[in-house]
N, C-alpha and C positions, 0 to 999 in steps of 0.2 A: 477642275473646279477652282475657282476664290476663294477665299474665305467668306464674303459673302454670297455666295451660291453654296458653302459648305453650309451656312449656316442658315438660309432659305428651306435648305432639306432641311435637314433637321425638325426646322420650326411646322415645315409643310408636317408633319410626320404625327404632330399633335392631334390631328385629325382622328387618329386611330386610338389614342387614350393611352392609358395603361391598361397591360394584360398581362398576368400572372402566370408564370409557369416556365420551364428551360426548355422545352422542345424547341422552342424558336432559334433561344441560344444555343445550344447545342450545334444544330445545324449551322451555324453563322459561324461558330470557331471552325467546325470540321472544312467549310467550304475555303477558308482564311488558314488553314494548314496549322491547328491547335496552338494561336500563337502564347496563349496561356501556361503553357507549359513547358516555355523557352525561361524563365525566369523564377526564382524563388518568391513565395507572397505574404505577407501580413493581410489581413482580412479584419477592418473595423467595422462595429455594429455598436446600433443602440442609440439613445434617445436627442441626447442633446451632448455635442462633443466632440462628434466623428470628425469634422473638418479639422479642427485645432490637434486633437490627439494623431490623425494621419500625419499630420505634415510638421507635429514635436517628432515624431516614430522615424520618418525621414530625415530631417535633421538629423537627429543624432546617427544615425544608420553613413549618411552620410560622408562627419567626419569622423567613421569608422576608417573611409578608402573603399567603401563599396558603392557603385554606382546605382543610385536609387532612382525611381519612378514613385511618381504617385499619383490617385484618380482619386478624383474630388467631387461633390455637388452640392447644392447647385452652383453657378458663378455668377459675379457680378455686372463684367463687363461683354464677354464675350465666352461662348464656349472652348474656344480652344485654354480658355484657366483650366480649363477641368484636368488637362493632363501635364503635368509637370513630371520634367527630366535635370535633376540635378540641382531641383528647386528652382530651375525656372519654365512657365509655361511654355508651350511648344506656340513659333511663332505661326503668324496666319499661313504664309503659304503650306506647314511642313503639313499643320490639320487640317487644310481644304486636302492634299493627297491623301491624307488616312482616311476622311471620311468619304472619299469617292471611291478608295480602294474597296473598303464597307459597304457602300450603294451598289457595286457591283456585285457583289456578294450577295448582302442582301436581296435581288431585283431573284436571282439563282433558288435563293433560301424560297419567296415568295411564291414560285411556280409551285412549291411543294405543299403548299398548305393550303388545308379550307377556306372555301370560300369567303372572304370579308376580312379574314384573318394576313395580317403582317409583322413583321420585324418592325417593332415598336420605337419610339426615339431613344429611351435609355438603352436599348440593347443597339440601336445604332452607336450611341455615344459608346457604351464598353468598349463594344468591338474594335473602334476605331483607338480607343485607349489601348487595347490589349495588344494590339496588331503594332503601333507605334511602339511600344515599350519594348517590345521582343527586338522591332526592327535596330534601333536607339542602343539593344545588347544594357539593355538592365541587367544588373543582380538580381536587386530585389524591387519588387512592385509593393507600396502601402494601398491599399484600397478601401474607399470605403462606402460600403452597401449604400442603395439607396434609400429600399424601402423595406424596413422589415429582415429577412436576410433569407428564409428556408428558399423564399419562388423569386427573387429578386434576380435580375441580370447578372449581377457579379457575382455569382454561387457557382460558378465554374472555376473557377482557382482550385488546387491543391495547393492552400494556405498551411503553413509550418505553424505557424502561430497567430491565435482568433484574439479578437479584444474587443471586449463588452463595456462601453462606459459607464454605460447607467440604464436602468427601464422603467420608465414612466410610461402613463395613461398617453397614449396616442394612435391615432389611426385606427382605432377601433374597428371599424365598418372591416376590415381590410386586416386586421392584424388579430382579433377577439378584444373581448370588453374586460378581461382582468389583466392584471402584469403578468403573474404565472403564464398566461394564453402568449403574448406579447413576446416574455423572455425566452418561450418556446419556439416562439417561429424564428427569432431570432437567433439564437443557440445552434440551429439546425447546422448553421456554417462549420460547426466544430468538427474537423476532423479526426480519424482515426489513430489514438497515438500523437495527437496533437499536444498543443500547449495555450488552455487558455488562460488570457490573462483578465482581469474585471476589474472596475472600481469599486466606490461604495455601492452596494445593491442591500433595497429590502430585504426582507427574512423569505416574501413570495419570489423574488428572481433568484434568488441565494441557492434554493431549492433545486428552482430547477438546473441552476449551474452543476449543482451537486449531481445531480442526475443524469444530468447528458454525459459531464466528463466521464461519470463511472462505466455509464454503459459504452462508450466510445474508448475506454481506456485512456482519457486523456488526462493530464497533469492541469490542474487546477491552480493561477498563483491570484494570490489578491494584491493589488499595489498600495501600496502604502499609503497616506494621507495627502501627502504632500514631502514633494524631493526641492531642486534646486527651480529657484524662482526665476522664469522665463521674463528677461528683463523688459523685452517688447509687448510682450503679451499681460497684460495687468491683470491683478484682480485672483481671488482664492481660488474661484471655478476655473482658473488657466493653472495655476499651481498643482489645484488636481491634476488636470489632464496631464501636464509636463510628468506628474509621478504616474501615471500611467501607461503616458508613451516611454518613461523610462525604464521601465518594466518589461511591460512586450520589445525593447530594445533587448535588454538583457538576456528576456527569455530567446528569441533570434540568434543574436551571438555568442551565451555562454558567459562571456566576460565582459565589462564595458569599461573604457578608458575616460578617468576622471576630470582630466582635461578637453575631452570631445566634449562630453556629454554637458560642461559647462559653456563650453563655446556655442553648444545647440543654443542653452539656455539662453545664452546673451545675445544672441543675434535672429532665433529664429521669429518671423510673422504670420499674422494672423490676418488675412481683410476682412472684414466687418466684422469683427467680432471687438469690441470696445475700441474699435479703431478712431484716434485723434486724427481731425480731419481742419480744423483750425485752432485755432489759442487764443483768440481777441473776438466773441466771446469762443471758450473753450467748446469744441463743436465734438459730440460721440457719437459715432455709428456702432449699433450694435443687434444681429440677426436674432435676436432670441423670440421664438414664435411659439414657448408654450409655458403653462406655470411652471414647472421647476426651472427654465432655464429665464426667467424673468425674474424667480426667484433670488438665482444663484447670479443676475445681470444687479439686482437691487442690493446684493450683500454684498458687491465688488465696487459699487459710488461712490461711498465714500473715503476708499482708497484712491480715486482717482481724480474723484474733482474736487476734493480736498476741501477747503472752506472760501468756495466760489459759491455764488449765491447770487440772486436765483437761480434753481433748477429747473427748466423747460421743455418736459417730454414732448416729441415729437411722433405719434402713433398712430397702425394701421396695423390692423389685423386681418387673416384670410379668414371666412364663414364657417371653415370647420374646425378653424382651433376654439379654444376654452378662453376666449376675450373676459370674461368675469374673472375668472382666477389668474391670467395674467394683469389684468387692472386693480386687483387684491393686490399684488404682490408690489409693481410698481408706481401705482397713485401717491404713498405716503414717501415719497422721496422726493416727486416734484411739486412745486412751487402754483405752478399752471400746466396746463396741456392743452395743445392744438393736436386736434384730432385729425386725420387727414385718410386719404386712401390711396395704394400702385395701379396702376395700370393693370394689374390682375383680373381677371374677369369673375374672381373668388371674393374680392379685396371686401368686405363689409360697410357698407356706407358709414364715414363718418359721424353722425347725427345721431347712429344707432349706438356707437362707441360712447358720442355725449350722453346718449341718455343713461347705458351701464355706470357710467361714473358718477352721475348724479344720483342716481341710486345705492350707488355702493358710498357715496357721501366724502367724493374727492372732492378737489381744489378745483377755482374758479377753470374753464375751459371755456373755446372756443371750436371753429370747424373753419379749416382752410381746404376748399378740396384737390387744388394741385398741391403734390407733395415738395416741390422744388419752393413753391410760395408758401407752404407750410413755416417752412426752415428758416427762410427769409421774416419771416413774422415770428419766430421764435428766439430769432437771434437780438429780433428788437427786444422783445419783452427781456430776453436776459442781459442786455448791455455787453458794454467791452468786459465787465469783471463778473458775469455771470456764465452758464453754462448750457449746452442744450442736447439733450439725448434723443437720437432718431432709433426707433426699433419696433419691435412687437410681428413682424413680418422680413425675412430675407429679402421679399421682390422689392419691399420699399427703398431696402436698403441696395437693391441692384438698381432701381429708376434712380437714385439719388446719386449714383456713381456712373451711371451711362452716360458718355457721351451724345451730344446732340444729334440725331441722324445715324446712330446704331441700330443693330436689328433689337428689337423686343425683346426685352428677358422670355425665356419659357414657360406655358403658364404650369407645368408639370412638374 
Protein backbone atom coordinates (compact mmCIF):
# COMPACT_ATOMS: atom_id res chain seq x y z
CA UNK A 1 0.00 0.00 0.00
CA UNK A 2 0.69 4.06 -0.17
CA UNK A 3 -0.16 6.10 2.02
CA UNK A 4 -2.78 7.00 -0.01
CA UNK A 5 -4.25 3.61 -0.51
CA UNK A 6 -3.50 3.22 3.41
CA UNK A 7 -5.68 5.82 3.82
CA UNK A 8 -8.63 4.95 1.15
CA UNK A 9 -8.92 1.81 3.51
CA UNK A 10 -9.26 3.22 6.07
CA UNK A 11 -11.87 5.94 5.02
CA UNK A 12 -13.58 2.85 2.74
CA UNK A 13 -14.16 1.36 6.27
CA UNK A 14 -16.61 4.23 7.48
CA UNK A 15 -19.09 2.31 5.83
CA UNK A 16 -19.46 -0.08 8.71
CA UNK A 17 -19.82 2.86 11.54
CA UNK A 18 -18.79 2.34 14.81
CA UNK A 19 -19.57 -0.91 16.92
CA UNK A 20 -19.01 -1.33 20.40
CA UNK A 21 -17.36 -4.26 22.00
CA UNK A 22 -13.47 -6.12 22.03
CA UNK A 23 -14.39 -9.36 20.40
CA UNK A 24 -13.36 -7.87 17.27
CA UNK A 25 -10.21 -6.56 18.87
CA UNK A 26 -9.40 -9.23 20.52
CA UNK A 27 -9.19 -11.28 17.71
CA UNK A 28 -7.03 -8.65 15.67
CA UNK A 29 -4.28 -8.50 18.43
CA UNK A 30 -4.17 -12.47 18.69
CA UNK A 31 -4.04 -12.72 14.73
CA UNK A 32 -1.03 -9.70 14.89
CA UNK A 33 0.93 -11.86 17.77
CA UNK A 34 -0.34 -9.64 21.06
CA UNK A 35 1.69 -6.85 19.83
CA UNK A 36 0.13 -4.94 22.89
CA UNK A 37 1.97 -6.46 25.28
CA UNK A 38 5.53 -5.85 23.77
CA UNK A 39 5.46 -2.47 25.69
CA UNK A 40 4.57 -0.83 28.88
CA UNK A 41 1.19 1.80 28.63
CA UNK A 42 -0.40 4.91 30.03
CA UNK A 43 -4.02 4.78 29.18
CA UNK A 44 -5.77 8.41 28.72
CA UNK A 45 -9.67 8.93 29.04
CA UNK A 46 -12.10 11.55 29.53
CA UNK A 47 -13.85 14.56 28.20
CA UNK A 48 -11.85 17.23 26.87
CA UNK A 49 -7.81 16.99 27.17
CA UNK A 50 -6.87 13.59 25.98
CA UNK A 51 -4.74 14.72 23.03
CA UNK A 52 -2.68 17.51 24.95
CA UNK A 53 -2.40 15.48 28.22
CA UNK A 54 -1.12 12.34 26.01
CA UNK A 55 1.58 13.97 24.28
CA UNK A 56 2.53 16.50 27.83
CA UNK A 57 2.68 12.32 29.38
CA UNK A 58 5.15 11.62 26.39
CA UNK A 59 7.18 14.42 26.60
CA UNK A 60 8.14 14.39 29.63
CA UNK A 61 8.53 10.37 29.57
CA UNK A 62 10.56 11.10 26.88
CA UNK A 63 13.34 13.21 28.36
CA UNK A 64 13.32 10.73 30.94
CA UNK A 65 15.77 8.44 28.16
CA UNK A 66 12.83 6.10 27.70
CA UNK A 67 11.62 5.72 24.22
CA UNK A 68 8.00 6.63 23.97
CA UNK A 69 5.12 6.12 21.54
CA UNK A 70 2.07 7.58 21.40
CA UNK A 71 -1.68 7.25 19.78
CA UNK A 72 -3.80 9.92 19.21
CA UNK A 73 -7.37 11.01 17.61
CA UNK A 74 -8.65 12.51 15.72
CA UNK A 75 -5.79 14.13 13.22
CA UNK A 76 -5.63 16.89 11.31
CA UNK A 77 -3.91 16.46 8.28
CA UNK A 78 -3.54 12.78 7.59
CA UNK A 79 -3.80 9.61 9.70
CA UNK A 80 -0.51 8.53 9.87
CA UNK A 81 -0.49 11.92 12.95
CA UNK A 82 -2.27 9.44 14.99
CA UNK A 83 0.86 7.45 15.70
CA UNK A 84 3.88 9.22 16.92
CA UNK A 85 7.40 7.56 17.80
CA UNK A 86 9.68 9.85 19.78
CA UNK A 87 7.20 12.58 19.11
CA UNK A 88 7.36 12.39 15.76
CA UNK A 89 4.64 11.04 13.53
CA UNK A 90 5.29 7.97 11.64
CA UNK A 91 6.22 8.89 7.97
CA UNK A 92 3.65 7.86 4.92
CA UNK A 93 5.37 4.97 3.64
CA UNK A 94 6.30 3.19 7.40
CA UNK A 95 1.77 3.52 8.07
CA UNK A 96 0.85 2.46 4.56
CA UNK A 97 2.90 -0.95 5.91
CA UNK A 98 1.24 -1.16 9.27
CA UNK A 99 -1.93 -0.61 7.98
CA UNK A 100 -1.66 -3.25 5.21
CA UNK A 101 -0.05 -5.51 7.80
CA UNK A 102 -3.76 -4.82 9.72
CA UNK A 103 -5.76 -5.29 6.43
CA UNK A 104 -4.34 -8.63 6.25
CA UNK A 105 -5.16 -9.39 9.56
CA UNK A 106 -8.19 -7.95 9.69
CA UNK A 107 -9.68 -9.72 5.95
CA UNK A 108 -8.53 -13.16 8.68
CA UNK A 109 -10.42 -11.64 11.71
CA UNK A 110 -13.53 -10.94 9.23
CA UNK A 111 -14.07 -14.79 8.09
CA UNK A 112 -14.86 -15.25 11.82
CA UNK A 113 -17.64 -13.15 12.39
CA UNK A 114 -21.41 -12.70 11.76
CA UNK A 115 -22.68 -11.90 9.07
CA UNK A 116 -22.58 -7.86 8.29
CA UNK A 117 -20.31 -7.64 11.08
CA UNK A 118 -16.29 -6.08 10.61
CA UNK A 119 -13.21 -4.95 12.03
CA UNK A 120 -14.30 -1.40 12.18
CA UNK A 121 -11.90 1.89 11.27
CA UNK A 122 -10.75 2.64 14.84
CA UNK A 123 -9.81 -0.78 15.57
CA UNK A 124 -8.07 -0.84 12.23
CA UNK A 125 -6.27 2.45 13.27
CA UNK A 126 -5.29 0.78 16.84
CA UNK A 127 -4.10 -2.26 15.50
CA UNK A 128 -1.98 -0.79 13.08
CA UNK A 129 -0.68 1.82 16.12
CA UNK A 130 -0.17 -1.17 18.37
CA UNK A 131 1.61 -3.42 15.91
CA UNK A 132 4.10 -0.37 14.82
CA UNK A 133 4.85 0.63 18.26
CA UNK A 134 5.90 -2.94 19.39
CA UNK A 135 7.74 -3.11 15.88
CA UNK A 136 9.63 0.60 16.56
CA UNK A 137 10.68 -1.32 20.39
CA UNK A 138 8.82 1.29 22.39
CA UNK A 139 9.03 1.47 26.16
CA UNK A 140 6.33 2.91 26.78
CA UNK A 141 2.96 3.66 24.59
CA UNK A 142 0.77 7.05 25.85
CA UNK A 143 -2.73 6.23 24.46
CA UNK A 144 -5.64 7.78 24.31
CA UNK A 145 -9.15 6.12 24.14
CA UNK A 146 -11.26 7.12 21.70
CA UNK A 147 -14.56 6.93 22.83
CA UNK A 148 -15.69 6.37 26.15
CA UNK A 149 -13.02 3.76 27.49
CA UNK A 150 -15.07 0.21 29.01
CA UNK A 151 -15.97 -1.13 24.92
CA UNK A 152 -13.53 1.23 23.08
CA UNK A 153 -10.70 -0.33 20.76
CA UNK A 154 -7.82 0.74 22.96
CA UNK A 155 -9.02 -1.23 26.21
CA UNK A 156 -6.58 -3.98 25.27
CA UNK A 157 -3.56 -2.53 26.98
CA UNK A 158 -2.42 -3.65 30.30
CA UNK A 159 -1.96 0.07 31.26
CA UNK A 160 0.36 0.60 34.54
CA UNK A 161 -1.22 3.66 34.90
CA UNK A 162 -5.06 5.17 33.89
CA UNK A 163 -5.57 9.07 33.57
CA UNK A 164 -8.96 10.64 33.77
CA UNK A 165 -8.88 14.41 32.70
CA UNK A 166 -12.13 15.49 33.38
CA UNK A 167 -16.04 14.12 32.86
CA UNK A 168 -18.49 16.12 31.23
CA UNK A 169 -21.98 15.65 29.56
CA UNK A 170 -21.06 13.99 26.29
CA UNK A 171 -22.04 11.11 24.12
CA UNK A 172 -24.97 10.43 25.83
CA UNK A 173 -26.90 8.07 23.42
CA UNK A 174 -23.50 5.94 23.67
CA UNK A 175 -21.93 6.56 27.08
CA UNK A 176 -25.60 7.11 29.48
CA UNK A 177 -27.16 10.69 30.24
CA UNK A 178 -25.58 11.29 33.81
CA UNK A 179 -21.56 11.86 34.40
CA UNK A 180 -21.71 9.23 37.25
CA UNK A 181 -23.00 6.77 33.88
CA UNK A 182 -20.12 8.41 31.78
CA UNK A 183 -17.29 8.27 34.41
CA UNK A 184 -18.24 4.68 34.74
CA UNK A 185 -17.88 3.51 31.44
CA UNK A 186 -14.84 5.22 31.42
CA UNK A 187 -13.05 4.21 34.59
CA UNK A 188 -13.73 0.55 33.34
CA UNK A 189 -9.94 1.09 31.78
CA UNK A 190 -8.64 0.96 35.44
CA UNK A 191 -6.58 -1.89 36.15
CA UNK A 192 -5.90 -4.15 38.84
CA UNK A 193 -3.41 -2.80 41.39
CA UNK A 194 -3.18 0.06 39.10
CA UNK A 195 -2.51 3.83 39.50
CA UNK A 196 -5.02 6.21 38.52
CA UNK A 197 -4.41 9.38 38.18
CA UNK A 198 -7.43 12.34 37.68
CA UNK A 199 -7.93 16.03 37.43
CA UNK A 200 -10.48 18.27 38.76
CA UNK A 201 -13.61 15.92 38.76
CA UNK A 202 -17.23 16.73 40.23
CA UNK A 203 -18.38 15.26 43.41
CA UNK A 204 -20.64 12.65 40.74
CA UNK A 205 -17.04 11.42 38.80
CA UNK A 206 -15.18 11.75 42.18
CA UNK A 207 -17.46 8.95 43.37
CA UNK A 208 -17.20 6.89 41.17
CA UNK A 209 -13.33 7.19 40.98
CA UNK A 210 -13.60 6.21 44.54
CA UNK A 211 -15.27 3.18 43.80
CA UNK A 212 -13.51 1.62 41.05
CA UNK A 213 -10.02 2.16 42.47
CA UNK A 214 -11.32 0.55 45.80
CA UNK A 215 -12.81 -2.37 44.20
CA UNK A 216 -9.76 -2.87 41.65
CA UNK A 217 -7.42 -2.16 44.50
CA UNK A 218 -6.05 0.64 42.78
CA UNK A 219 -4.11 3.67 44.11
CA UNK A 220 -6.00 6.74 43.59
CA UNK A 221 -3.73 10.26 42.97
CA UNK A 222 -5.34 13.70 42.23
CA UNK A 223 -2.98 16.24 40.26
CA UNK A 224 -2.56 19.22 41.53
CA UNK A 225 -4.11 22.45 40.04
CA UNK A 226 -1.55 23.47 38.10
CA UNK A 227 2.50 22.56 37.76
CA UNK A 228 5.09 24.16 35.27
CA UNK A 229 3.67 26.25 32.42
CA UNK A 230 3.89 24.51 29.02
CA UNK A 231 5.44 27.52 27.19
CA UNK A 232 3.91 26.46 23.58
CA UNK A 233 0.89 25.50 24.82
CA UNK A 234 -1.07 28.56 26.26
CA UNK A 235 -3.78 29.17 28.30
CA UNK A 236 -4.86 27.75 32.14
CA UNK A 237 -6.85 24.67 30.55
CA UNK A 238 -3.06 23.60 29.04
CA UNK A 239 -1.51 24.32 32.50
CA UNK A 240 -4.00 21.94 33.80
CA UNK A 241 -3.38 19.20 31.59
CA UNK A 242 0.69 19.74 31.82
CA UNK A 243 -0.07 19.07 36.04
CA UNK A 244 -1.68 16.16 35.08
CA UNK A 245 0.54 14.74 32.57
CA UNK A 246 3.01 15.51 35.29
CA UNK A 247 1.50 13.31 37.55
CA UNK A 248 0.62 10.25 35.64
CA UNK A 249 4.47 10.99 34.55
CA UNK A 250 5.47 10.53 38.21
CA UNK A 251 3.16 8.06 38.88
CA UNK A 252 5.01 5.79 35.87
CA UNK A 253 8.30 6.51 37.06
CA UNK A 254 8.40 6.82 40.70
CA UNK A 255 10.61 9.91 40.59
CA UNK A 256 10.86 12.66 37.94
CA UNK A 257 13.83 14.79 37.05
CA UNK A 258 13.22 18.65 37.34
CA UNK A 259 15.12 19.50 34.56
CA UNK A 260 13.26 16.93 32.00
CA UNK A 261 10.17 17.72 33.17
CA UNK A 262 10.79 21.58 32.36
CA UNK A 263 12.39 21.03 29.14
CA UNK A 264 8.81 19.02 28.29
CA UNK A 265 7.31 22.18 29.54
CA UNK A 266 9.21 24.45 27.14
CA UNK A 267 9.20 22.81 24.11
CA UNK A 268 6.33 20.50 24.01
CA UNK A 269 3.15 21.17 21.15
CA UNK A 270 -0.08 21.05 20.81
CA UNK A 271 -1.93 21.23 16.82
CA UNK A 272 -5.13 22.78 17.24
CA UNK A 273 -5.47 23.32 20.24
CA UNK A 274 -5.11 27.42 20.57
CA UNK A 275 -2.67 26.93 17.91
CA UNK A 276 -1.14 30.58 16.28
CA UNK A 277 -1.48 30.14 12.84
CA UNK A 278 -0.56 33.75 11.71
CA UNK A 279 0.11 37.22 13.60
CA UNK A 280 -0.95 40.06 11.05
CA UNK A 281 -4.14 39.64 11.91
CA UNK A 282 -3.37 37.19 14.95
CA UNK A 283 -5.15 33.96 13.41
CA UNK A 284 -6.24 30.92 16.51
CA UNK A 285 -7.14 27.48 15.78
CA UNK A 286 -8.59 25.84 18.30
CA UNK A 287 -10.74 22.04 18.60
CA UNK A 288 -12.96 22.70 21.36
CA UNK A 289 -16.33 20.95 20.50
CA UNK A 290 -18.18 21.08 23.68
CA UNK A 291 -19.31 23.55 26.63
CA UNK A 292 -16.73 22.88 29.09
CA UNK A 293 -14.02 22.88 26.81
CA UNK A 294 -15.21 26.16 24.99
CA UNK A 295 -15.57 27.09 28.41
CA UNK A 296 -12.02 26.55 29.41
CA UNK A 297 -11.03 27.81 25.39
CA UNK A 298 -13.09 31.32 26.49
CA UNK A 299 -10.99 31.64 29.92
CA UNK A 300 -7.63 31.18 28.12
CA UNK A 301 -8.28 34.61 25.39
CA UNK A 302 -7.48 36.84 27.04
CA UNK A 303 -4.07 35.39 28.04
CA UNK A 304 -3.47 35.09 24.56
CA UNK A 305 -4.75 37.71 22.29
CA UNK A 306 -4.06 40.07 24.77
CA UNK A 307 -5.43 43.64 23.88
CA UNK A 308 -5.85 42.85 20.10
CA UNK A 309 -9.11 43.96 19.18
CA UNK A 310 -11.53 42.93 17.34
CA UNK A 311 -12.26 39.45 18.13
CA UNK A 312 -13.57 37.34 15.28
CA UNK A 313 -14.87 33.89 15.97
CA UNK A 314 -14.84 31.77 13.26
CA UNK A 315 -17.49 28.70 13.96
CA UNK A 316 -19.00 25.29 13.03
CA UNK A 317 -20.44 22.85 15.10
CA UNK A 318 -21.35 18.94 14.62
CA UNK A 319 -25.35 18.22 15.12
CA UNK A 320 -24.72 16.26 18.18
CA UNK A 321 -22.86 18.52 20.31
CA UNK A 322 -24.64 21.21 22.71
CA UNK A 323 -23.98 24.32 20.09
CA UNK A 324 -26.32 26.45 22.68
CA UNK A 325 -23.94 26.11 25.47
CA UNK A 326 -20.83 26.25 23.61
CA UNK A 327 -22.36 29.68 22.01
CA UNK A 328 -23.12 30.68 25.92
CA UNK A 329 -19.70 30.23 26.60
CA UNK A 330 -17.85 31.70 23.62
CA UNK A 331 -20.36 34.75 22.05
CA UNK A 332 -19.23 37.34 24.84
CA UNK A 333 -15.49 37.33 23.83
CA UNK A 334 -15.98 37.96 20.19
CA UNK A 335 -16.67 41.08 18.68
CA UNK A 336 -18.51 39.31 15.54
CA UNK A 337 -18.96 35.76 14.21
CA UNK A 338 -18.96 34.26 10.85
CA UNK A 339 -20.72 31.19 11.25
CA UNK A 340 -19.52 28.53 8.78
CA UNK A 341 -19.60 24.69 8.48
CA UNK A 342 -16.64 21.30 7.51
CA UNK A 343 -17.17 19.16 5.09
CA UNK A 344 -18.67 16.83 7.86
CA UNK A 345 -21.78 15.24 6.91
CA UNK A 346 -22.80 15.97 10.86
CA UNK A 347 -21.37 19.72 10.44
CA UNK A 348 -24.93 21.92 11.42
CA UNK A 349 -25.88 24.38 8.72
CA UNK A 350 -24.55 27.65 9.41
CA UNK A 351 -27.93 29.78 9.47
CA UNK A 352 -29.11 27.37 12.25
CA UNK A 353 -25.72 28.55 14.33
CA UNK A 354 -27.02 32.26 13.29
CA UNK A 355 -30.17 31.90 14.39
CA UNK A 356 -28.89 30.21 18.15
CA UNK A 357 -26.84 33.31 18.56
CA UNK A 358 -29.54 35.56 17.81
CA UNK A 359 -31.46 34.19 20.37
CA UNK A 360 -28.96 33.76 22.83
CA UNK A 361 -28.57 37.77 22.15
CA UNK A 362 -24.79 37.64 20.62
CA UNK A 363 -22.89 40.06 18.55
CA UNK A 364 -23.64 41.18 15.12
CA UNK A 365 -22.99 37.77 12.69
CA UNK A 366 -22.88 36.66 9.36
CA UNK A 367 -22.81 33.05 7.34
CA UNK A 368 -19.79 32.16 5.04
CA UNK A 369 -20.38 28.59 3.99
CA UNK A 370 -17.01 27.56 2.87
CA UNK A 371 -14.94 27.46 5.87
CA UNK A 372 -11.37 28.47 3.98
CA UNK A 373 -13.77 31.88 2.93
CA UNK A 374 -15.10 32.01 6.34
CA UNK A 375 -11.39 32.87 7.65
CA UNK A 376 -10.58 35.01 4.84
CA UNK A 377 -13.72 37.22 5.72
CA UNK A 378 -12.79 37.19 9.33
CA UNK A 379 -9.48 38.22 8.91
CA UNK A 380 -10.87 41.33 7.00
CA UNK A 381 -13.43 42.15 9.71
CA UNK A 382 -10.39 41.87 12.20
CA UNK A 383 -7.61 44.00 10.39
CA UNK A 384 -3.78 43.66 10.56
CA UNK A 385 -4.14 44.48 14.69
CA UNK A 386 -7.23 42.42 15.30
CA UNK A 387 -7.56 38.73 15.93
CA UNK A 388 -9.63 35.68 14.68
CA UNK A 389 -10.59 32.42 16.50
CA UNK A 390 -11.46 29.31 14.27
CA UNK A 391 -13.17 26.46 16.57
CA UNK A 392 -16.22 24.84 17.99
CA UNK A 393 -15.55 21.48 15.89
CA UNK A 394 -11.99 19.51 15.27
CA UNK A 395 -13.06 18.68 11.49
CA UNK A 396 -13.21 22.34 10.95
CA UNK A 397 -10.11 22.77 12.19
CA UNK A 398 -8.69 19.58 10.09
CA UNK A 399 -10.50 21.31 6.57
CA UNK A 400 -8.62 24.45 7.52
CA UNK A 401 -5.28 22.66 7.97
CA UNK A 402 -5.58 20.12 4.91
CA UNK A 403 -3.92 20.46 2.22
CA UNK A 404 -5.38 20.83 -1.22
CA UNK A 405 -6.05 17.44 -2.76
CA UNK A 406 -5.60 15.31 0.53
CA UNK A 407 -7.91 12.57 1.35
CA UNK A 408 -10.94 13.74 3.60
CA UNK A 409 -10.76 14.02 7.14
CA UNK A 410 -12.74 10.99 8.77
CA UNK A 411 -16.33 11.57 9.40
CA UNK A 412 -15.93 9.17 12.72
Amino acid sequence: MTLREAEAYLLDLELFGMRFGLDRMHKLMTVLGMPQRRFASIHVVGSNGKSSTTRMIAAILERHGLRTGTYTSPHLRSFAERIEVGERPLDGPSFAVAVERVARAARLVDRTLDEGDRVTQFEALTAAAYTELARRGVEVAVVEAGLGGRYDATNVIPSKVQVLTGVGLEHTRWLGPTIADIADEKLDVVRDHATLVTGELDAEAEGVARRVTAARHARLVRAPAEAEAPRRAPGAFQRRNFAVARTAAEAFLGRLDTDAVRSAADEVQIPGRLETMATRPLVLHDGAHNPSGARALAEALPEVVGDRQPLIGVVAVLDDKDAAGMLRELLPSCARVVFTRSSHPRSLPPATLMTLCEQLGGPPAEVVGDAHAAVERARELAGPEGAVLATGSIYLIAELHREEGAERASAL
